[in-house]
N, C-alpha and C positions, 0 to 999 in steps of 0.2 A: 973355800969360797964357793962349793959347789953347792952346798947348801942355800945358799943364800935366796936363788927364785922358790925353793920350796917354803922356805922360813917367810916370804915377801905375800905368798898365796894362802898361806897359815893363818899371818896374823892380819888379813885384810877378813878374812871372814869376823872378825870380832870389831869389828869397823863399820861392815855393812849389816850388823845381826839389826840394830834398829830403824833398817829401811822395807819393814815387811808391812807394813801401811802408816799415813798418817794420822797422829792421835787428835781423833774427833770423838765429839759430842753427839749425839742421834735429842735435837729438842722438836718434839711435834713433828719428828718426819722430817727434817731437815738436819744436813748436819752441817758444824760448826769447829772450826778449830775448838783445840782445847785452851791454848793461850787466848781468846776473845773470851770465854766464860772465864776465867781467873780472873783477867781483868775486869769484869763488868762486875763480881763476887766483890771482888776488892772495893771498888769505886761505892759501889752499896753497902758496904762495912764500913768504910769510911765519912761516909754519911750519916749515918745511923748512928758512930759512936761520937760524931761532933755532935750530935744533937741532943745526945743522953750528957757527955759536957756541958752542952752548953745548961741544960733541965737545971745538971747537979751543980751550976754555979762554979765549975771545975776548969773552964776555960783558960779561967785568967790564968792561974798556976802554973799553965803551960807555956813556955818561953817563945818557943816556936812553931806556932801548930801547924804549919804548913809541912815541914819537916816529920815533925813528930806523927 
């Protein structure tokens, strides 16, 4: 058990390895989490392709578009 604080100091650096900055964005000079761009990516993709649905008459087909 003597091992055990070197074994505790070991495997905390693989714990902390992804606290070396947080993942941002650089838009126009400002920076921006990376989760606020995925979601605004997403929110615009999912507009875009209810609308191409909706074009292709393709809506109805869909059960649940909320979901979907």
């Amino acid at each position: 058990m003597q091992n055990r604080p070197l074994l505790v100091a070991i495997s905390s650096i693989f714990f902390l390895c992804g606290c070396s900055r947080a993942p941002s964005v650089s838009v126009l000079g400002s920076f921006f989490p990376a989760w606020m761009i995925c979601c605004l990516v997403g929110i615009v993709l999912a507009v875009v392709s209810y609308a191409i649905f909706q074009r292709v008459q393709l809506h109805a087909a869909i059960p649940i578009p909320v979901i979907t």
